[in-house]
C-alpha positions as CSV (number, residue, x, y, z in Angstrom):
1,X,18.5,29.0,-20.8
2,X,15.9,26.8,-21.7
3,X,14.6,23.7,-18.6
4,X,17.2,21.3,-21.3
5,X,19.9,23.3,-20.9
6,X,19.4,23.9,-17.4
7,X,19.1,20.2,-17.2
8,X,22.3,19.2,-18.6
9,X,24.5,21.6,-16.9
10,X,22.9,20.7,-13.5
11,X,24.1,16.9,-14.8
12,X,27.3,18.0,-16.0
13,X,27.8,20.3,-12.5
14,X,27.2,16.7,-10.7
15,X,28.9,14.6,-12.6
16,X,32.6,16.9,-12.5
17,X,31.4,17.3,-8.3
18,X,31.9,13.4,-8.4
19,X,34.8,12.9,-10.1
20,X,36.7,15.3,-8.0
21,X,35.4,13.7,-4.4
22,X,36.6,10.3,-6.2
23,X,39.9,11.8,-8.0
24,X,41.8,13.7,-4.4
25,X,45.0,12.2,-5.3
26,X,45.1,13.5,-8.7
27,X,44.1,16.4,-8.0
28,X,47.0,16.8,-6.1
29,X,49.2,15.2,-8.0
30,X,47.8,18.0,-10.8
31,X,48.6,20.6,-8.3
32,X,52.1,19.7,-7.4
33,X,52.6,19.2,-11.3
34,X,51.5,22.8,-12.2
35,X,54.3,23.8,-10.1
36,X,57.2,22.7,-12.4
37,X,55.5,22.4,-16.0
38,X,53.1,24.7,-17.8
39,X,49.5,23.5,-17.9
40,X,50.9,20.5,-15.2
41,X,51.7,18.0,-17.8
42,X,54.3,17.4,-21.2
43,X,50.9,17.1,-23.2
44,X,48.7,19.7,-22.1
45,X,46.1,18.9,-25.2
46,X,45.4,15.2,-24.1
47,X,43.1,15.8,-20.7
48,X,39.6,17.5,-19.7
49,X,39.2,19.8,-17.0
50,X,39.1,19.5,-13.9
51,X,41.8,17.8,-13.7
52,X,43.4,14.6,-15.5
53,X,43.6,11.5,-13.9
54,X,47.0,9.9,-12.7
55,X,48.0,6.4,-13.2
56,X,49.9,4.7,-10.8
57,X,50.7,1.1,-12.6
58,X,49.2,-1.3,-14.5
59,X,48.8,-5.1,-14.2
60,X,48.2,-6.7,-17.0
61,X,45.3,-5.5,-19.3
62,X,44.2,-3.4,-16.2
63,X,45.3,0.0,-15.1
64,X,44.7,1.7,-11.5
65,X,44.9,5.2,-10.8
66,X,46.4,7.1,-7.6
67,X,43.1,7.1,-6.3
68,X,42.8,3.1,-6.3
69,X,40.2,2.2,-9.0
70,X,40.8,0.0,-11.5
């Protein structure tokens, strides 16, 4: 793996480490969902791994997740 590469997936390592510490709620939201339907969701195609992020209601233009952000 060339210092590039190594770079990048140091980056990308950091930057899914983040959105997990900032995403708990939908992660287990994902969890509980996996339980009852393959892959956790109806549309199994539409989210990146880790995990997708959950909405909880939207105002608006704006939406907020599960985890509070806007």
């Amino acid at each position: 793996m060339t210092s590039r590469e190594e770079y990048l997936q140091a980056a990308l390592s950091a930057a899914v480490q983040r959105y997990v510490e900032r995403n708990k709620r939908s992660r287990e939201l994902q969890l509980a969902a996996l339980e009852s339907m393959p892959g956790g969701n109806t549309r199994t195609l539409l989210h990146d791994p880790p995990f997708p992020t959950f909405m909880k209601r939207g105002e608006g233009y704006k939406l907020f997740d599960e985890d509070g952000h806007e």
